[in-house]
mmCIF file of the N, C-alpha and C atoms, coordinates in Angstrom:
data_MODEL
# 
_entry.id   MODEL 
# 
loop_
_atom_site.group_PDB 
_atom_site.id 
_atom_site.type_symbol 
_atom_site.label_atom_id 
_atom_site.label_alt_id 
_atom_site.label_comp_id 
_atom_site.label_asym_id 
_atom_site.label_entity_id 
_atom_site.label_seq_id 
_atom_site.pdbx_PDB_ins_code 
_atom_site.Cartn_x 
_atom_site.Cartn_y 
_atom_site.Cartn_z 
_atom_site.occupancy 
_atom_site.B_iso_or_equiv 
_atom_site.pdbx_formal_charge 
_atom_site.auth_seq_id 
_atom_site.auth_comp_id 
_atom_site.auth_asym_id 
_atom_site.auth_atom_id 
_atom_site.pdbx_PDB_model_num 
ATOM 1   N N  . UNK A 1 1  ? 155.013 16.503 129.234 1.00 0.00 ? 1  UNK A N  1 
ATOM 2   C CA . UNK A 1 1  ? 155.147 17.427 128.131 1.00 0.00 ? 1  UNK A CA 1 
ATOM 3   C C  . UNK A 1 1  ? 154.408 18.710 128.472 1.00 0.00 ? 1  UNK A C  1 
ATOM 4   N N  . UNK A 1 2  ? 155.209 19.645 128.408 1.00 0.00 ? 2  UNK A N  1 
ATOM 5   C CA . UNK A 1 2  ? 154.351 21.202 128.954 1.00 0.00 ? 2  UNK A CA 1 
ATOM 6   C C  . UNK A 1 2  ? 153.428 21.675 127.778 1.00 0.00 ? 2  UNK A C  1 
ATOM 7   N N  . UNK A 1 3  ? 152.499 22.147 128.442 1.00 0.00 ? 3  UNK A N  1 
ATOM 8   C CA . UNK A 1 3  ? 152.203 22.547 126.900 1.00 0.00 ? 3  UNK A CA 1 
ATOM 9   C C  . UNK A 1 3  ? 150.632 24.178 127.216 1.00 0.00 ? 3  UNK A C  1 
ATOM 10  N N  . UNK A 1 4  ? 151.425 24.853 126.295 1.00 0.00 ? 4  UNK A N  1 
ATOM 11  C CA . UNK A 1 4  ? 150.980 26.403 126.062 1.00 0.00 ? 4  UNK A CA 1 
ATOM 12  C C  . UNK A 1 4  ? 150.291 26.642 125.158 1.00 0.00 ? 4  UNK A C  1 
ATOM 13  N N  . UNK A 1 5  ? 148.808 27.767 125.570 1.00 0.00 ? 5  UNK A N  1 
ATOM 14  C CA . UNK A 1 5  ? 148.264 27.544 124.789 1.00 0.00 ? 5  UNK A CA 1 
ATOM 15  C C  . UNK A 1 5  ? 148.356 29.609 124.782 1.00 0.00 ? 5  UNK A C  1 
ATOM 16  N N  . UNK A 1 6  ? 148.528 29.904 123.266 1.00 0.00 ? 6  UNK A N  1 
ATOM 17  C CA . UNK A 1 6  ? 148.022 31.372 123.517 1.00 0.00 ? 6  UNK A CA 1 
ATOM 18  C C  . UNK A 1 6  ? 146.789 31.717 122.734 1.00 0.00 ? 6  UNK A C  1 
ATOM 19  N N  . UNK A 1 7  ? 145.815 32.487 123.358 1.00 0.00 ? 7  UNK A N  1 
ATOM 20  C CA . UNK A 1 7  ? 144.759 33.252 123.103 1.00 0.00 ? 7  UNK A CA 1 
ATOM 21  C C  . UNK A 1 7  ? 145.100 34.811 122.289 1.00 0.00 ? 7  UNK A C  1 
ATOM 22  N N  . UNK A 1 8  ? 144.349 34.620 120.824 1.00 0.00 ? 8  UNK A N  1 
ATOM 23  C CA . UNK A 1 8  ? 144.566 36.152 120.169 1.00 0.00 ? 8  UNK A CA 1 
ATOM 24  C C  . UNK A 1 8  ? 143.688 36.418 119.125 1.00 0.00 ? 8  UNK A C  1 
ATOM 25  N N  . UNK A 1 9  ? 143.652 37.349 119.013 1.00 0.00 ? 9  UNK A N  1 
ATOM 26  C CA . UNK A 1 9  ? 142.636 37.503 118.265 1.00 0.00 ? 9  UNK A CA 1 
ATOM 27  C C  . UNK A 1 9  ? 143.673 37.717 116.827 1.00 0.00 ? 9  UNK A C  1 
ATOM 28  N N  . UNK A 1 10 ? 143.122 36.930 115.521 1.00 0.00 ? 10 UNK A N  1 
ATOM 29  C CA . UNK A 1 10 ? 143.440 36.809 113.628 1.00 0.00 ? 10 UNK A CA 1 
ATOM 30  C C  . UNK A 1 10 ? 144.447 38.227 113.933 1.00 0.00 ? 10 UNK A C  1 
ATOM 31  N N  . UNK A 1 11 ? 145.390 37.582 112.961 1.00 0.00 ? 11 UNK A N  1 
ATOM 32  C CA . UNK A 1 11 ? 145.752 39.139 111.947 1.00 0.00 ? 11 UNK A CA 1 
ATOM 33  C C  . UNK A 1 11 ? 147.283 39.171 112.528 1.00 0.00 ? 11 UNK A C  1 
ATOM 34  N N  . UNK A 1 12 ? 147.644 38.384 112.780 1.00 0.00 ? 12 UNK A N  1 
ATOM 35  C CA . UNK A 1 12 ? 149.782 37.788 113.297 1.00 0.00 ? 12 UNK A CA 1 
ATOM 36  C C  . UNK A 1 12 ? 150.155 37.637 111.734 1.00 0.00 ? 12 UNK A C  1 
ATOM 37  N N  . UNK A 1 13 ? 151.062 37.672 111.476 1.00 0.00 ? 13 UNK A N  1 
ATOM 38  C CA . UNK A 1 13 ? 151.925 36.832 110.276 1.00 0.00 ? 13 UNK A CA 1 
ATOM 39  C C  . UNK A 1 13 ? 152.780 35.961 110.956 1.00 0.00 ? 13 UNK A C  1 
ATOM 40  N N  . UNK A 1 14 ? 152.642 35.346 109.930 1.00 0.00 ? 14 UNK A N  1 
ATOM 41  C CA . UNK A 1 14 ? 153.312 33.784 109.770 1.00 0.00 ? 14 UNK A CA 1 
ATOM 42  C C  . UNK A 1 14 ? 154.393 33.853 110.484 1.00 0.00 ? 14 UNK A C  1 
ATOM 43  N N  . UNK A 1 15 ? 155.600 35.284 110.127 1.00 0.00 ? 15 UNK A N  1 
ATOM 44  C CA . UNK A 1 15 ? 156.698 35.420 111.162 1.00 0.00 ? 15 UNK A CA 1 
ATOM 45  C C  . UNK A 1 15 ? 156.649 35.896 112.739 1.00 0.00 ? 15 UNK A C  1 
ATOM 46  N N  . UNK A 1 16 ? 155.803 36.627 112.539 1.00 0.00 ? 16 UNK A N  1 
ATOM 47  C CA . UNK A 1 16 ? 155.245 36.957 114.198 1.00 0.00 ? 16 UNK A CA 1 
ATOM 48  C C  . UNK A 1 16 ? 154.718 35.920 114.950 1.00 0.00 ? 16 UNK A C  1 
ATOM 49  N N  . UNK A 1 17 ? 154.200 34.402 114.547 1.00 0.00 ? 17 UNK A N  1 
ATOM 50  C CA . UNK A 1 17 ? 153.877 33.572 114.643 1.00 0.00 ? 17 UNK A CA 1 
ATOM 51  C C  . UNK A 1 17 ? 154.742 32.868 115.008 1.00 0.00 ? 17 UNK A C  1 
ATOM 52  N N  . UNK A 1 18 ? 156.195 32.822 113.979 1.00 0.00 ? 18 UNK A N  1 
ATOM 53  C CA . UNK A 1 18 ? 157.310 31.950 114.748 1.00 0.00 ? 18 UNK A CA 1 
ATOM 54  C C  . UNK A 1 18 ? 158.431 32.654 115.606 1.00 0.00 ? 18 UNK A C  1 
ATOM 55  N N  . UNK A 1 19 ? 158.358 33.548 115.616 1.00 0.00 ? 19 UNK A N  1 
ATOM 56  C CA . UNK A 1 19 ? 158.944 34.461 116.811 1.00 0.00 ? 19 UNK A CA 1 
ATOM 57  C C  . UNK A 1 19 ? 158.726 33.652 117.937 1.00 0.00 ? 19 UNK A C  1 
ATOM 58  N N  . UNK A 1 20 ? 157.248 34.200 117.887 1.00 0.00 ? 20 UNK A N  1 
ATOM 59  C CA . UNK A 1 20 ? 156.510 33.972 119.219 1.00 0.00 ? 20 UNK A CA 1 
ATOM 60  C C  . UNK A 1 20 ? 156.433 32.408 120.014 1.00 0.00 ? 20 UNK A C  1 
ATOM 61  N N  . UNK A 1 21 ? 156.118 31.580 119.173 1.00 0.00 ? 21 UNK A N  1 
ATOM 62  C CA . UNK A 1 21 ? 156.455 30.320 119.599 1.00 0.00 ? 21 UNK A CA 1 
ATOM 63  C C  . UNK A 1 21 ? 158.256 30.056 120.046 1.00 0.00 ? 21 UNK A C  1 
ATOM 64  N N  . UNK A 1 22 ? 159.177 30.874 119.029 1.00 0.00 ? 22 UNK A N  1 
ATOM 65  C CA . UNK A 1 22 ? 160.665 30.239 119.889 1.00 0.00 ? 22 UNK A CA 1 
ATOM 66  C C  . UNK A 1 22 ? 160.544 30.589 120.827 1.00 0.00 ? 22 UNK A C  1 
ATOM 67  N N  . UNK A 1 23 ? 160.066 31.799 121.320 1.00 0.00 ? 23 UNK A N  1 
ATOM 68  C CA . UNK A 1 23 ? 160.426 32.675 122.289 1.00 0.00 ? 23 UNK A CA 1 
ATOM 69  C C  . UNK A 1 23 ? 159.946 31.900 124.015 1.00 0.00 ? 23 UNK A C  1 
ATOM 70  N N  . UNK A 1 24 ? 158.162 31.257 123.390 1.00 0.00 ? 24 UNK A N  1 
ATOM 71  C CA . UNK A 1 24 ? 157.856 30.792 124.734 1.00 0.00 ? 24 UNK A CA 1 
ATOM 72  C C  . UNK A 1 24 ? 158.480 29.395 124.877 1.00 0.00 ? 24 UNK A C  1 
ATOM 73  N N  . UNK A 1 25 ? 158.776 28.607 123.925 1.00 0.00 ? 25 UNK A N  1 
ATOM 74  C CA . UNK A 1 25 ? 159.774 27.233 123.893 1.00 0.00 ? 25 UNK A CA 1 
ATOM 75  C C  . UNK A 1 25 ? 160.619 27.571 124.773 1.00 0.00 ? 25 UNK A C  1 
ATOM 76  N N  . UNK A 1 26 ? 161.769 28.791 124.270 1.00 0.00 ? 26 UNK A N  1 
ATOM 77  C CA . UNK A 1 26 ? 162.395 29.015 125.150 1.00 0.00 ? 26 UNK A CA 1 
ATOM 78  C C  . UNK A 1 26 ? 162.752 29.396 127.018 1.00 0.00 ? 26 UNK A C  1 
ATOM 79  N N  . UNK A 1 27 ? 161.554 30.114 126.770 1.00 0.00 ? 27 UNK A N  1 
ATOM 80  C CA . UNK A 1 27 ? 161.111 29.927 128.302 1.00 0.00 ? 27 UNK A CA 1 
ATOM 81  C C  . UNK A 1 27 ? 160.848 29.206 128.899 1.00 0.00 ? 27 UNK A C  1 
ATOM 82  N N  . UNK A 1 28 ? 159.881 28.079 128.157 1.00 0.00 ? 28 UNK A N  1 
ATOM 83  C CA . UNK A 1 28 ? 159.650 26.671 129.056 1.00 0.00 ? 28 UNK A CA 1 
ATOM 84  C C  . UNK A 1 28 ? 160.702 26.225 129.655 1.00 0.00 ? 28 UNK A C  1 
ATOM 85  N N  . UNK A 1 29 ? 161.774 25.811 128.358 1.00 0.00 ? 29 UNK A N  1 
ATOM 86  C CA . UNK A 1 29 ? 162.954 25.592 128.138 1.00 0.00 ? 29 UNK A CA 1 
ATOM 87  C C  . UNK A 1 29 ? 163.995 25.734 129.409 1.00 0.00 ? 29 UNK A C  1 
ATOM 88  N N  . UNK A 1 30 ? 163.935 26.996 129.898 1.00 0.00 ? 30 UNK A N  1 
ATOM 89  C CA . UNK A 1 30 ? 164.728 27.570 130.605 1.00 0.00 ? 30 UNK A CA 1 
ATOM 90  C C  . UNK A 1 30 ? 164.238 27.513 132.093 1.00 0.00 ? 30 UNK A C  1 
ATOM 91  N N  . UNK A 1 31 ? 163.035 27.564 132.277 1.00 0.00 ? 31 UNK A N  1 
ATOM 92  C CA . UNK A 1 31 ? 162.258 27.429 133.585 1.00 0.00 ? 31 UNK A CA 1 
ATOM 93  C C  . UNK A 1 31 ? 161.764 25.564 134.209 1.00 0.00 ? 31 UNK A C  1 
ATOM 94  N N  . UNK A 1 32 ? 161.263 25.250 133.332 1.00 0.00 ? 32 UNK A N  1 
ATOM 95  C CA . UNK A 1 32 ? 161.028 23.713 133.449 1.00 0.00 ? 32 UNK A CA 1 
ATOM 96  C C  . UNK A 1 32 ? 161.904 22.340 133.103 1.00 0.00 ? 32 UNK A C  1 
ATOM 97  N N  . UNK A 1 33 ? 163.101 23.292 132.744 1.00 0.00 ? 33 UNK A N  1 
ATOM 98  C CA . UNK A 1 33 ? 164.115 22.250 132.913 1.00 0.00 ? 33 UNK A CA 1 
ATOM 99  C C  . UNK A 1 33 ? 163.892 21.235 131.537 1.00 0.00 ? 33 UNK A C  1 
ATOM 100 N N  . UNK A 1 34 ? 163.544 21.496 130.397 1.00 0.00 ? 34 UNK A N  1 
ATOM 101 C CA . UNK A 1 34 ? 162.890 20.364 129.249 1.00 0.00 ? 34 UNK A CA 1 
ATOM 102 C C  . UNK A 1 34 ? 163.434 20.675 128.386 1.00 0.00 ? 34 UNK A C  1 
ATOM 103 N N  . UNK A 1 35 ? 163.592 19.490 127.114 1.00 0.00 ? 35 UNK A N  1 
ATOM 104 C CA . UNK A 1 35 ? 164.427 19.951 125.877 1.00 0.00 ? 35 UNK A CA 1 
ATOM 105 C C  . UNK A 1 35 ? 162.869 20.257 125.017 1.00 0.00 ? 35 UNK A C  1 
ATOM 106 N N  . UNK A 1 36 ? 163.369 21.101 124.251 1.00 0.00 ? 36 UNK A N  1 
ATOM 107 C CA . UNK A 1 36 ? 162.485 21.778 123.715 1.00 0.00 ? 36 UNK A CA 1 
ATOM 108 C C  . UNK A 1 36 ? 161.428 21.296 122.479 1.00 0.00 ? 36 UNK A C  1 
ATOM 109 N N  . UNK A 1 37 ? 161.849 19.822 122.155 1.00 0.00 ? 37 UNK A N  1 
ATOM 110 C CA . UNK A 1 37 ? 161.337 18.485 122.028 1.00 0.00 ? 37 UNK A CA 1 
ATOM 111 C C  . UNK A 1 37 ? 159.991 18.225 122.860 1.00 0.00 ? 37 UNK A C  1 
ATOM 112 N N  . UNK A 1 38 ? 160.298 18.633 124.361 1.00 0.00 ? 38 UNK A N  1 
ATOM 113 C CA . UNK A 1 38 ? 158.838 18.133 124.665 1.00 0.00 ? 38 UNK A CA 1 
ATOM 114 C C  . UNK A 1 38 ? 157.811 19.476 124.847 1.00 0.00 ? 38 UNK A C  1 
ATOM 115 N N  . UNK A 1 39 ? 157.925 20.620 124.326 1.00 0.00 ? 39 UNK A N  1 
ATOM 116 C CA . UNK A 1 39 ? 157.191 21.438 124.722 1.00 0.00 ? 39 UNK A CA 1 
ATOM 117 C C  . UNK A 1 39 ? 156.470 22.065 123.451 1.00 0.00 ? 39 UNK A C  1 
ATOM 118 N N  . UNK A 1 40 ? 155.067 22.236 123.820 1.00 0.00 ? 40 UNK A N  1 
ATOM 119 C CA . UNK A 1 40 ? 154.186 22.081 122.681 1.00 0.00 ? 40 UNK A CA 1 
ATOM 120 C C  . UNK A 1 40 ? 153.345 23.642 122.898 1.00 0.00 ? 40 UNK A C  1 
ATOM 121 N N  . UNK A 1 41 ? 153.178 24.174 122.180 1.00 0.00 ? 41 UNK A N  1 
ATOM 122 C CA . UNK A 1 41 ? 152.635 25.548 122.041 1.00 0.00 ? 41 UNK A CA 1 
ATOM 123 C C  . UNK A 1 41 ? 151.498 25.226 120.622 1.00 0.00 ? 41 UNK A C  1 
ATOM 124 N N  . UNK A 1 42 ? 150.302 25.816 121.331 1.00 0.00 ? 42 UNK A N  1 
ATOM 125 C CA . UNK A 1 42 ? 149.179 26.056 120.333 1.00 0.00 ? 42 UNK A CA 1 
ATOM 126 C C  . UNK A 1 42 ? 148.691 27.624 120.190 1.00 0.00 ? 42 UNK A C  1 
ATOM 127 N N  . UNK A 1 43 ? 148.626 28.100 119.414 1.00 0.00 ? 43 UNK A N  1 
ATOM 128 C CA . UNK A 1 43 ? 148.031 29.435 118.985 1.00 0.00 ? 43 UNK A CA 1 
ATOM 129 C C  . UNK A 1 43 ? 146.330 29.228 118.883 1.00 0.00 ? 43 UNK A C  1 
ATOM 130 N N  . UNK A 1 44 ? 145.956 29.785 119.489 1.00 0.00 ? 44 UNK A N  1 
ATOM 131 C CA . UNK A 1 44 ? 144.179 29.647 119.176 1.00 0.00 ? 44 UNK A CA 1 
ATOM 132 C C  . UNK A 1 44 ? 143.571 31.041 118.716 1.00 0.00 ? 44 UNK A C  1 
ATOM 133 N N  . UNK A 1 45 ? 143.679 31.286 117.571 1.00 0.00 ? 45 UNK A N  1 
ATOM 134 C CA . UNK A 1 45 ? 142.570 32.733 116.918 1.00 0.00 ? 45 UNK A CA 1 
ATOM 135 C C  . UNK A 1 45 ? 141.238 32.565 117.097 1.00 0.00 ? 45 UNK A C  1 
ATOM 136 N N  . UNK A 1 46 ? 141.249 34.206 117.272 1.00 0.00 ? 46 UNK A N  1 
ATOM 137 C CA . UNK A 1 46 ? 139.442 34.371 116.990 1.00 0.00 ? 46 UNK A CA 1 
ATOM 138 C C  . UNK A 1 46 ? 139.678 35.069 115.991 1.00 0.00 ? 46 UNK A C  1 
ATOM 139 N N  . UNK A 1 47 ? 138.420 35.253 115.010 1.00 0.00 ? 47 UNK A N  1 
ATOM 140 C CA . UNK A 1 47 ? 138.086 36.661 114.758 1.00 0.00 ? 47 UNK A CA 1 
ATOM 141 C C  . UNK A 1 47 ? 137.757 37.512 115.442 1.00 0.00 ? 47 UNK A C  1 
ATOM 142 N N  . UNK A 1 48 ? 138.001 38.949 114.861 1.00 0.00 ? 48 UNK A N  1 
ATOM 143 C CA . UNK A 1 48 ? 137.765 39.702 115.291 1.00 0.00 ? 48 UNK A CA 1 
ATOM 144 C C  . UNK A 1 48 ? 135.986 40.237 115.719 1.00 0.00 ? 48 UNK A C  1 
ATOM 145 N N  . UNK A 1 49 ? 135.598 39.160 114.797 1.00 0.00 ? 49 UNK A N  1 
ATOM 146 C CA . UNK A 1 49 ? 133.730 39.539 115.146 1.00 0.00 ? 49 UNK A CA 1 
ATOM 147 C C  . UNK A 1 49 ? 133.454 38.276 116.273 1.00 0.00 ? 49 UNK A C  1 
ATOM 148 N N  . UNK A 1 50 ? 134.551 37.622 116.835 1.00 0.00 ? 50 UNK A N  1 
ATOM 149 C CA . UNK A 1 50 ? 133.834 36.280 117.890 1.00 0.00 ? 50 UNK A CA 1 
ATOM 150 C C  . UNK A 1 50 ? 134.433 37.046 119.330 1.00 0.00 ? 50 UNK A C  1 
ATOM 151 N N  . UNK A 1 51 ? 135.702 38.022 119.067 1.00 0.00 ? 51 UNK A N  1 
ATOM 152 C CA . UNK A 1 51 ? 136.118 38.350 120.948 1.00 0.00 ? 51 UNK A CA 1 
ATOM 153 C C  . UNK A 1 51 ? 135.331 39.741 121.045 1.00 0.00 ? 51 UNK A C  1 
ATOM 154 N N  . UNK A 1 52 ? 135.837 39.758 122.338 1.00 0.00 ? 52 UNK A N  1 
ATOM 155 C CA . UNK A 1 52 ? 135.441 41.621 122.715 1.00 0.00 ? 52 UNK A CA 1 
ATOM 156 C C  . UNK A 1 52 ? 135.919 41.432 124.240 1.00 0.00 ? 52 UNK A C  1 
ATOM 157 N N  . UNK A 1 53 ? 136.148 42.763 124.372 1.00 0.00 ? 53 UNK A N  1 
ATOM 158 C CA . UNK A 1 53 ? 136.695 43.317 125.490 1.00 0.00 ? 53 UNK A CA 1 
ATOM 159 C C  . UNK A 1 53 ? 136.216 44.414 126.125 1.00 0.00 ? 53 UNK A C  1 
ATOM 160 N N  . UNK A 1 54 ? 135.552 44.419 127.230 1.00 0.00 ? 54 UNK A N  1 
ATOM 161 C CA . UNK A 1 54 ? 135.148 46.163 127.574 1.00 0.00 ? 54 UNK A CA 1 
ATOM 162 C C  . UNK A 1 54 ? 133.644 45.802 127.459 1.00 0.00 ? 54 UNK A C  1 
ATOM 163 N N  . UNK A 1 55 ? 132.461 45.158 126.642 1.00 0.00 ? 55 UNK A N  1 
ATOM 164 C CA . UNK A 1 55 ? 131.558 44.807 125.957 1.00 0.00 ? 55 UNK A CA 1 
ATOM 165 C C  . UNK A 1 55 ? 131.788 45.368 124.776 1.00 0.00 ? 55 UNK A C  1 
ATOM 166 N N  . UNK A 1 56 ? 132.741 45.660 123.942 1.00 0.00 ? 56 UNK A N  1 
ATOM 167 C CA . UNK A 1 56 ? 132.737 45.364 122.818 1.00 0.00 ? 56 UNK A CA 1 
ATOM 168 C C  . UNK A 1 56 ? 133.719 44.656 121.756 1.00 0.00 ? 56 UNK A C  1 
ATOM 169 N N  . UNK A 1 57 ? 132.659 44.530 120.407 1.00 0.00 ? 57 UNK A N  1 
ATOM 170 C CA . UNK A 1 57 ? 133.896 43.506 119.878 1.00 0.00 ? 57 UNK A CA 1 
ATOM 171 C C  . UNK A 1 57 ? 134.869 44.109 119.090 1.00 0.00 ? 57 UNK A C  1 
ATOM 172 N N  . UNK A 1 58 ? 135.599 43.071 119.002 1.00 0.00 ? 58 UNK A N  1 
ATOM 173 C CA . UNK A 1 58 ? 136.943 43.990 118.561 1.00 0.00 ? 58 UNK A CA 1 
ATOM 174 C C  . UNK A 1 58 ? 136.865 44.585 117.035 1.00 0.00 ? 58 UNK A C  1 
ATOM 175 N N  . UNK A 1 59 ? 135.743 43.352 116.740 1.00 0.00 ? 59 UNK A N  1 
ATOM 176 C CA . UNK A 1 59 ? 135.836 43.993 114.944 1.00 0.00 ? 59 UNK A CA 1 
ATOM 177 C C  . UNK A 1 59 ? 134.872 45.573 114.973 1.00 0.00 ? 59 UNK A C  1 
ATOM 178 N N  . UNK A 1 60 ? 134.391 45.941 116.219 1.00 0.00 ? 60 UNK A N  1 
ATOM 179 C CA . UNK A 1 60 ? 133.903 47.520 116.206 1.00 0.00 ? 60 UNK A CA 1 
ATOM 180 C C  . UNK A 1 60 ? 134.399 48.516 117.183 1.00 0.00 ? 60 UNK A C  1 
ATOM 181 N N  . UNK A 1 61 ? 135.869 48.237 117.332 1.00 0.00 ? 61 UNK A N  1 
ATOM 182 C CA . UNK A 1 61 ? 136.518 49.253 118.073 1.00 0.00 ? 61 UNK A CA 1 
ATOM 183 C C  . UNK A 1 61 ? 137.413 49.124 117.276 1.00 0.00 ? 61 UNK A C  1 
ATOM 184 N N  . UNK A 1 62 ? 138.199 50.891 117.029 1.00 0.00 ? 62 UNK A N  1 
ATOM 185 C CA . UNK A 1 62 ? 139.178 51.335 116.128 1.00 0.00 ? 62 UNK A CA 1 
ATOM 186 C C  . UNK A 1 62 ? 140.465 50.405 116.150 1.00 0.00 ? 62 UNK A C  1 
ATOM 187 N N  . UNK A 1 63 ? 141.003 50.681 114.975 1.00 0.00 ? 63 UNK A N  1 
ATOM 188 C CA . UNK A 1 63 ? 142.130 50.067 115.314 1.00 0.00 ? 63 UNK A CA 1 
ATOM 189 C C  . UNK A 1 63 ? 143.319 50.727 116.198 1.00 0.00 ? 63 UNK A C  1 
ATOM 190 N N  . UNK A 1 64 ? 143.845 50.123 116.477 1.00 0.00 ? 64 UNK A N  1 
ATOM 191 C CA . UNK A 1 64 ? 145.312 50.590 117.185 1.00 0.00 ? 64 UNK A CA 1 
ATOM 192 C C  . UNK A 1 64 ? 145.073 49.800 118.616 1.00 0.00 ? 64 UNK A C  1 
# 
């Protein structure tokens, strides 16, 4: 069973959420030869005050 995990930081909606999961199903799908039955995708959030990038965190760099 393949299984994907994506890293992001809060603040997706619910539909951007299931986009995103058909989309990499589908790829598994298409690359690993699997019905889409066995392929398992986890979303893992942070907040925005637990990541950072650059040394800083994201909840104190602007948005965009």
């Amino acid at each position: 069973m393949p299984e994907v995990y994506v890293y992001a930081v809060e603040g997706r909606t619910l539909d951007q959420k299931r986009a995103l999961v058909k989309d990499v199903t589908d790829a598994v799908v298409r690359h690993f030869k699997v019905k889409p039955e066995a392929v398992m995708v986890q979303i893992v959030e942070s907040s925005r005050e637990s990541k950072a990038k650059g040394g800083f965190l994201f909840s104190d760099r602007p948005p965009g």
